[in-house]
C-alpha positions in Angstrom: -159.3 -6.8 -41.3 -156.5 -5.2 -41.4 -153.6 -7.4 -43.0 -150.7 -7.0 -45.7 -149.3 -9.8 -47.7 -145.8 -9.1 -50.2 -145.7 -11.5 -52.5 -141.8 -11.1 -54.4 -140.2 -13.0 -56.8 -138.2 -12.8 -60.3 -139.8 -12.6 -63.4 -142.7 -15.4 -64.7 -142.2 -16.8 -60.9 -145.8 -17.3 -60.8 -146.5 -13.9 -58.7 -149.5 -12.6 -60.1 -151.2 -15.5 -60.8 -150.8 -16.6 -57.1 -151.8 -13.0 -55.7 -155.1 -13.4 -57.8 -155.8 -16.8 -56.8 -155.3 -15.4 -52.8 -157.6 -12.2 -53.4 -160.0 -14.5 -54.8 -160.0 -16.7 -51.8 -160.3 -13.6 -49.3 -163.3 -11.9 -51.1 -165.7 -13.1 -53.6 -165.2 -9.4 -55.6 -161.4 -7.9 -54.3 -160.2 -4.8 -56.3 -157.3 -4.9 -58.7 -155.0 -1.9 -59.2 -152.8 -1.8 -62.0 -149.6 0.4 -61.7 -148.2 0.0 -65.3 -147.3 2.7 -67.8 -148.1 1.0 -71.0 -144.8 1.9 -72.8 -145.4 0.2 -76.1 -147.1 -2.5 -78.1 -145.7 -5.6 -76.4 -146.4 -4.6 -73.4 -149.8 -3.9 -73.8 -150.2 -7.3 -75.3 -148.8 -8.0 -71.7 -151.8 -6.0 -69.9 -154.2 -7.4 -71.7 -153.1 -11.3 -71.2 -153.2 -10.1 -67.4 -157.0 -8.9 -67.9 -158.1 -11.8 -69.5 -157.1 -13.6 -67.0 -159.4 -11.9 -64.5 -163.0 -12.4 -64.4 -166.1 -10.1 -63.9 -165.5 -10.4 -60.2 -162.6 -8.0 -59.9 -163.0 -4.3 -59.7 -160.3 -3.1 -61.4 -158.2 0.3 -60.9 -155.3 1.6 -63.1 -153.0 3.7 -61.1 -149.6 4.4 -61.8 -148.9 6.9 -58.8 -151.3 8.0 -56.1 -152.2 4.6 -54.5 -152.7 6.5 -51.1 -155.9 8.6 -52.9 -157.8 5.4 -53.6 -161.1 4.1 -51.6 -160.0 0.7 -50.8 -162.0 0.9 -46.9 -163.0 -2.9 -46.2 -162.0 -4.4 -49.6 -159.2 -6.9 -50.4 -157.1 -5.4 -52.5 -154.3 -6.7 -55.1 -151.4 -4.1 -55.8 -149.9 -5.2 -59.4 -146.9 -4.2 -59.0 -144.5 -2.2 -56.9 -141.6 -2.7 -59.6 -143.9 -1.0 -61.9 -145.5 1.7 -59.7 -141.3 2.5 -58.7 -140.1 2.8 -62.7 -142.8 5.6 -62.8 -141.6 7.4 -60.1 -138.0 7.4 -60.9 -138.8 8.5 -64.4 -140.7 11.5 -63.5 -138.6 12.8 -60.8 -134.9 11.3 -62.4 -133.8 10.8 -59.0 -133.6 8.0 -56.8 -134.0 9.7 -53.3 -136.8 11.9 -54.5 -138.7 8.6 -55.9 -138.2 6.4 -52.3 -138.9 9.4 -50.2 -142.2 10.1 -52.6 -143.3 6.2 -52.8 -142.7 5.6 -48.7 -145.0 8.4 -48.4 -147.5 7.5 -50.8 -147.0 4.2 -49.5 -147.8 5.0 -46.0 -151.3 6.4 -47.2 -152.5 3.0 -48.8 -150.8 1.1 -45.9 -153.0 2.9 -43.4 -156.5 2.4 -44.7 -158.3 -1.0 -43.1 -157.8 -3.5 -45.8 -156.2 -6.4 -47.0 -153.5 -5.8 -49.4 -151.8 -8.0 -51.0 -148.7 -6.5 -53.0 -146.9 -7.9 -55.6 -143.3 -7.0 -56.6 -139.8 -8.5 -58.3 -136.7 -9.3 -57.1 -134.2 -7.7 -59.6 -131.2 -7.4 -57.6 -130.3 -11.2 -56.7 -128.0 -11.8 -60.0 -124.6 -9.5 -60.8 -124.4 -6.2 -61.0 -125.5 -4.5 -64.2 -123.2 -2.0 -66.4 -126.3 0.6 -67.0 -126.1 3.0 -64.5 -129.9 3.8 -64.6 -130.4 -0.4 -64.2 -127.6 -0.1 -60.8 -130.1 3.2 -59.5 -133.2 1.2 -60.9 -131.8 -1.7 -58.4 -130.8 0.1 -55.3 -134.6 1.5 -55.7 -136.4 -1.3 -55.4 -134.7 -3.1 -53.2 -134.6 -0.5 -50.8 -138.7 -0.2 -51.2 -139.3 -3.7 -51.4 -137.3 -3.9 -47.9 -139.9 -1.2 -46.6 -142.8 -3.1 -47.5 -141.6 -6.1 -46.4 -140.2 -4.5 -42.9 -144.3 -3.5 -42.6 -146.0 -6.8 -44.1 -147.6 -9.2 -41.7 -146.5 -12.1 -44.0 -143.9 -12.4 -47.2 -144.1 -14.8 -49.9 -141.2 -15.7 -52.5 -142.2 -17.2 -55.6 -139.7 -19.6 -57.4 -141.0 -21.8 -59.9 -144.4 -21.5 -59.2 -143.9 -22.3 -55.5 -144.7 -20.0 -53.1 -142.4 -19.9 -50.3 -143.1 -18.0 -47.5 -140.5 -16.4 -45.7 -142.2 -14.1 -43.4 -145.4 -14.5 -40.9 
């Protein structure tokens, strides 16, 4: 059963809505965990668009660090999002290495147990480079964990448009 599907993309590519309709398909009741800090107002409106969205059939986890900790044994499980899950990590430790080095091994924990994931995440570094240093660190970070994922996924999906494109497996 064991099987992990990255599912990348830019922003409103139609990632998360695809990843749910795949959970759905894999298991009539898969787990959602949520990674999001809710920063302000806005995005919380966010959050809760995402959570209408989903019906009673979800078993839903918020977690914004210590995905390695969870119970997820047997279940098909939706990771929303690595982007999200990494800006938490690099604001609490204010240092890129320290936040890769911490999410590979937390990583490695939810990567081992026997389940489905599928993970979602964004592709932030295909336009030019920004001027804001913490955007440029912010950058380098997820790229280098999305390529760690993706290195260990059995199968990678790009979403553009709506269309998922799968570019892996």
């Amino acid at each position: 059963m064991k099987r992990m599907i990255l599912i990348t993309g830019g922003q409103r590519s139609g990632k998360s809505q695809y990843a749910e309709t795949l959970a759905l398909s894999l298991s009539p009741n898969p787990v959602y965990v949520a990674t999001a800090h809710v920063w302000d107002e806005e995005f919380m409106e966010r959050v809760r668009r995402h959570q209408e969205r989903r019906g009673p059939e979800w078993d839903n986890i918020e977690e914004e660090r210590h995905l390695g900790s969870l119970p997820l044994q047997g279940r098909v499980v939706l990771v929303d999002c690595l982007t999200l899950w990494a800006t938490n990590y690099l604001f609490d430790l204010q240092d890129v290495d320290k936040a890769l080095t911490a999410l590979k091994t937390e990583f490695d924990k939810i990567a081992s147990q026997e389940a489905t994931l599928i993970i979602v995440t964004n592709e932030i570094g295909l336009g030019g480079t920004s001027e804001n240093k913490v955007q440029r660190q912010f950058t380098d970070l997820l790229g280098w964990l999305n390529q760690y994922v993706a290195k260990r996924a059995d199968e990678v999906v790009m979403m553009i448009s709506g269309i998922p494109v799968k570019i892996k497996g």
